[in-house]
The first five atom37 places (N, CA, C, CB, O) and aatype in JSON, in Angstrom:
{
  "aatype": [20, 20, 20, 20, 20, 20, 20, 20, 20, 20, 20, 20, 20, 20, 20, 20, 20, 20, 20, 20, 20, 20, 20, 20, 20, 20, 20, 20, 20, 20, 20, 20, 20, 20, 20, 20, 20, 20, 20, 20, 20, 20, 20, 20, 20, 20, 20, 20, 20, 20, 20, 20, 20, 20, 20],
  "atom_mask": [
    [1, 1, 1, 1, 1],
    [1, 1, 1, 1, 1],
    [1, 1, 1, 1, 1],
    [1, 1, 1, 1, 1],
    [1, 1, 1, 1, 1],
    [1, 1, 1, 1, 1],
    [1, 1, 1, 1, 1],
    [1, 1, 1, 1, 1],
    [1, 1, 1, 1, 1],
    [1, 1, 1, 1, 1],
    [1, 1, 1, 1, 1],
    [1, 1, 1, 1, 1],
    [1, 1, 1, 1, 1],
    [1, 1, 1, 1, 1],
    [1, 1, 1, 1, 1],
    [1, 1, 1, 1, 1],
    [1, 1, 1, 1, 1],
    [1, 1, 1, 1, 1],
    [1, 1, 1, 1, 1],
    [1, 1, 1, 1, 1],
    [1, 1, 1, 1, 1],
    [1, 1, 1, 1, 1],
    [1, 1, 1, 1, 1],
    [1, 1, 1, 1, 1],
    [1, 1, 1, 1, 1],
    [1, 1, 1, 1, 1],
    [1, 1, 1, 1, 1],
    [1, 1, 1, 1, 1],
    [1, 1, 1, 1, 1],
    [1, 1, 1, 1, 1],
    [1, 1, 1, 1, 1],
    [1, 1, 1, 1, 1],
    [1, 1, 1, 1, 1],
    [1, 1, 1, 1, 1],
    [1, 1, 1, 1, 1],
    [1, 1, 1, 1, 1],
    [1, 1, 1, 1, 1],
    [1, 1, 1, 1, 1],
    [1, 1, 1, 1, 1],
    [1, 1, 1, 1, 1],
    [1, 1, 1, 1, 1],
    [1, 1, 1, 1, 1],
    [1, 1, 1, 1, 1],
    [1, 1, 1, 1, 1],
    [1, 1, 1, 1, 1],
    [1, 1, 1, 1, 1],
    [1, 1, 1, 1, 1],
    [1, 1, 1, 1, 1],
    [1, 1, 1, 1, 1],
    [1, 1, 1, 1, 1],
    [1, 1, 1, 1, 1],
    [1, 1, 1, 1, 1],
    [1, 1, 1, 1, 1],
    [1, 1, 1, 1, 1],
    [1, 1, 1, 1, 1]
  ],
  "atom_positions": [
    [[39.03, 22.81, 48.32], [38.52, 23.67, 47.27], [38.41, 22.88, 45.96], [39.43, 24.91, 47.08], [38.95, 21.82, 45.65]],
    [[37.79, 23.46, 45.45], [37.16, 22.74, 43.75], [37.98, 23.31, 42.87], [35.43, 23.16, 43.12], [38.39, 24.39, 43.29]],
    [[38.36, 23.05, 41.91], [39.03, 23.52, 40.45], [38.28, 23.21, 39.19], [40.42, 22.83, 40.21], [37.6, 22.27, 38.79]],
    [[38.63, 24.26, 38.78], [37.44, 24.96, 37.71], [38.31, 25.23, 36.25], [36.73, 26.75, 38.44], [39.5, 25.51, 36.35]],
    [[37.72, 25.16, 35.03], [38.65, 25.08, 34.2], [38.13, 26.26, 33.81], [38.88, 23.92, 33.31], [36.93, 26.49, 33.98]],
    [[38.99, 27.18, 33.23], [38.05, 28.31, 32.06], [39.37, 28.74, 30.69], [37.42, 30.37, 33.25], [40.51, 28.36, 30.44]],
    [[38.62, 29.48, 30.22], [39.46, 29.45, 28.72], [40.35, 31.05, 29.0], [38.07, 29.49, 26.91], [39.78, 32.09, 29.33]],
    [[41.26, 30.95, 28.86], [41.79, 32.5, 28.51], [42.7, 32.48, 27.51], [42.51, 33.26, 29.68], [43.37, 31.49, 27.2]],
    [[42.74, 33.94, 26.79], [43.76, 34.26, 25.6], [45.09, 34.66, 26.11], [43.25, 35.43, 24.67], [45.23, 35.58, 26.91]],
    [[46.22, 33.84, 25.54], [47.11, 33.95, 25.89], [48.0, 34.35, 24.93], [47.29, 33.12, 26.44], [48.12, 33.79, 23.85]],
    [[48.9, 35.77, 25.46], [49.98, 35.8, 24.09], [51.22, 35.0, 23.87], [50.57, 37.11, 23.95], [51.99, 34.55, 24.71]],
    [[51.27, 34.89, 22.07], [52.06, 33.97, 21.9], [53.3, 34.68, 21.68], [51.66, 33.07, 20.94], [54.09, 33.84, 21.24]],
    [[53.82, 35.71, 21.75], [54.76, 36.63, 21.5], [54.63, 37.78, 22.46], [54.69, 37.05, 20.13], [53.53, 38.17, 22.85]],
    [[55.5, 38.19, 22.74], [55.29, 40.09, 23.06], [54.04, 40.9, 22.32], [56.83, 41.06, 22.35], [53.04, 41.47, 22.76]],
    [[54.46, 40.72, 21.24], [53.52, 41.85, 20.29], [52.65, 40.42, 19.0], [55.1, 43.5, 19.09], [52.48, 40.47, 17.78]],
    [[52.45, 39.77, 19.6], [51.91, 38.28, 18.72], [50.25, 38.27, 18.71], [52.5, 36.59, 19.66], [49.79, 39.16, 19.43]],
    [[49.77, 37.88, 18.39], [48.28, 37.55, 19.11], [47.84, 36.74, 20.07], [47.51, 37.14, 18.39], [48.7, 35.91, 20.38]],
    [[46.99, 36.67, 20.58], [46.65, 35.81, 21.85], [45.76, 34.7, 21.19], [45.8, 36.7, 23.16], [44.94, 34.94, 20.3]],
    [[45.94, 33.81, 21.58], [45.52, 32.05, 21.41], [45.05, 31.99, 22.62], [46.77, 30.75, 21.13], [45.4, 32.63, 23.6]],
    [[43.9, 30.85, 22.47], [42.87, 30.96, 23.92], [43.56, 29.66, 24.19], [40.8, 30.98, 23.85], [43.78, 28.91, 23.25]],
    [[44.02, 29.25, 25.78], [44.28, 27.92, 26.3], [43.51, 28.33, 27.52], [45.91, 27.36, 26.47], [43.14, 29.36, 28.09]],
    [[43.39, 26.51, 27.69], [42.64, 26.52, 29.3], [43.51, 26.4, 30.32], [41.63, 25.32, 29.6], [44.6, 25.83, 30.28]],
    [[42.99, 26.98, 31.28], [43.44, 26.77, 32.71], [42.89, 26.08, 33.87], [43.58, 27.8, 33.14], [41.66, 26.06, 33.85]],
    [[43.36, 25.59, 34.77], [42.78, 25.31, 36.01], [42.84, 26.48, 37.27], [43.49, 24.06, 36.43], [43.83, 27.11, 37.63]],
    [[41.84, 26.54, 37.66], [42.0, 27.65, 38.94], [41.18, 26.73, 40.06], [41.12, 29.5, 38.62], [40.12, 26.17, 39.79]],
    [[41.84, 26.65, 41.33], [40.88, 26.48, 42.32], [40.51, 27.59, 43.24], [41.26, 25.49, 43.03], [41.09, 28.63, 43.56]],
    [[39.24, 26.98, 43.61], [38.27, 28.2, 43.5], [37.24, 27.78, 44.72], [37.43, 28.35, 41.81], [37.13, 26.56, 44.81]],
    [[36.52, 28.49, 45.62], [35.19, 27.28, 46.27], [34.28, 27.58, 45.44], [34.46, 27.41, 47.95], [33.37, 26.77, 45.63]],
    [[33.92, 28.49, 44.39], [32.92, 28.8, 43.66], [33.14, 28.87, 42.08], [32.48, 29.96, 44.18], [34.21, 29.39, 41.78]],
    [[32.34, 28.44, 40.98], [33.01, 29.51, 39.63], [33.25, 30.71, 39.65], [32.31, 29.67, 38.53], [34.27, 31.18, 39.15]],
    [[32.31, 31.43, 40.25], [32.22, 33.07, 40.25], [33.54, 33.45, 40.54], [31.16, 33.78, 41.37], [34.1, 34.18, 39.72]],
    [[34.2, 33.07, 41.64], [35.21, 32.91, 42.51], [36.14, 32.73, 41.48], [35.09, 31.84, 43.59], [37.03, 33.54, 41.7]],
    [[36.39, 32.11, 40.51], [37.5, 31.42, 39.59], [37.31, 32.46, 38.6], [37.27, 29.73, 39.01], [38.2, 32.39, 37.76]],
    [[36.78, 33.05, 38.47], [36.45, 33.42, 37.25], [36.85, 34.79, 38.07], [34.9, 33.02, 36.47], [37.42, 35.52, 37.26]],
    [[36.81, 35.25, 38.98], [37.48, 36.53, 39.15], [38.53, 36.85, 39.68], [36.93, 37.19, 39.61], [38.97, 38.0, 39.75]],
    [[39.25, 35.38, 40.29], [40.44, 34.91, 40.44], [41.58, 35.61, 38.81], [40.12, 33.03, 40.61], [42.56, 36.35, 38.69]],
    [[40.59, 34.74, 37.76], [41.02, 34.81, 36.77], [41.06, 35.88, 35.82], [40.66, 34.06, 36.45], [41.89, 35.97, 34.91]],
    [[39.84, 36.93, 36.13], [39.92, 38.15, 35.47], [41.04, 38.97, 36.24], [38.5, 38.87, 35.43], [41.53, 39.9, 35.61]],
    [[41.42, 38.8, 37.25], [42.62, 39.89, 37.67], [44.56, 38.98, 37.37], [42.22, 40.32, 39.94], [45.63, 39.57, 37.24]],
    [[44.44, 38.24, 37.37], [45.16, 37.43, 36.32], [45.55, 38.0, 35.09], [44.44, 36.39, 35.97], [46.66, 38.45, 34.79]],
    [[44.42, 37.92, 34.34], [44.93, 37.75, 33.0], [44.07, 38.86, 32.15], [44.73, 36.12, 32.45], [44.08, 39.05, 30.93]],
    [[43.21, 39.62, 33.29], [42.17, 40.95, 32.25], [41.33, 40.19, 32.38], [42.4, 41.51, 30.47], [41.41, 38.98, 32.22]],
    [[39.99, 41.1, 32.84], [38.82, 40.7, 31.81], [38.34, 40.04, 30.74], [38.56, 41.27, 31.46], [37.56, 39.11, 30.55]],
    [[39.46, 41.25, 29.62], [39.23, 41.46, 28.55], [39.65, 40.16, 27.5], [39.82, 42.67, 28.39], [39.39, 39.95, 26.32]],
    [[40.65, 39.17, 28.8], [41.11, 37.98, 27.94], [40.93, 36.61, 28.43], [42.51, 38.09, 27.69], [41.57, 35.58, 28.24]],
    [[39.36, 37.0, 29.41], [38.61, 35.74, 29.66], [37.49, 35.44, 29.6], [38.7, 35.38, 30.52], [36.59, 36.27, 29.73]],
    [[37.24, 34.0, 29.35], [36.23, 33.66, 28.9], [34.79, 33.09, 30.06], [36.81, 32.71, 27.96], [34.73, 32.11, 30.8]],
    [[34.14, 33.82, 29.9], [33.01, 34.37, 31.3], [32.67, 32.9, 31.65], [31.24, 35.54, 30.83], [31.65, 32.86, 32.32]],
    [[33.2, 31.7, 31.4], [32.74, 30.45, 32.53], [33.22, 29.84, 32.79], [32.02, 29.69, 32.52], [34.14, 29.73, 31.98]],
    [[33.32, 29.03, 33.7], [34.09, 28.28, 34.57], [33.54, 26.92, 34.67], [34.17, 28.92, 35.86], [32.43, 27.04, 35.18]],
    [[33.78, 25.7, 34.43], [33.85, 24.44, 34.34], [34.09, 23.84, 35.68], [34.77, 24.11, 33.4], [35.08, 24.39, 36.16]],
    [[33.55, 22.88, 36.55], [34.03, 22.4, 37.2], [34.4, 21.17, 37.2], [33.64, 22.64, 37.81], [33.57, 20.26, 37.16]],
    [[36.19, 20.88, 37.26], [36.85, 19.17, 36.86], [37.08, 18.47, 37.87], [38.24, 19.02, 36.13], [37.34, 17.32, 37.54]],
    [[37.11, 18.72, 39.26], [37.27, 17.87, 40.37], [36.94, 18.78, 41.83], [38.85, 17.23, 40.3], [36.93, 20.0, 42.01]],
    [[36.7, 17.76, 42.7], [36.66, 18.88, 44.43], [37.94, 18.69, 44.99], [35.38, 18.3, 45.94], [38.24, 19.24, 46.05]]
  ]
}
């Protein structure tokens, strides 16, 4: 499988704000990573693309 980088917001506290860091997900597809990653971390706190850094 391939690994895919994408951005998500992450909180820096309990009740803090969220700061975007990247992640690696492997994935055989982006689509795939990217919805790997929306049930992860929300939707609402990812960033809709996926990068691919190695197979």
């Amino acid at each position: 499988m391939a690994k895919y980088q994408i951005t998500v917001k992450i909180p820096v506290s309990q009740n803090g704000p969220r700061v975007p860091q990247r992640i690696i997900i492997e994935a055989n597809n982006p689509l795939e990573a990217i919805r790997i990653a929306n049930g992860q971390y929300g939707a609402e706190h990812v960033f809709q693309t996926a990068t691919k850094v190695s197979d």
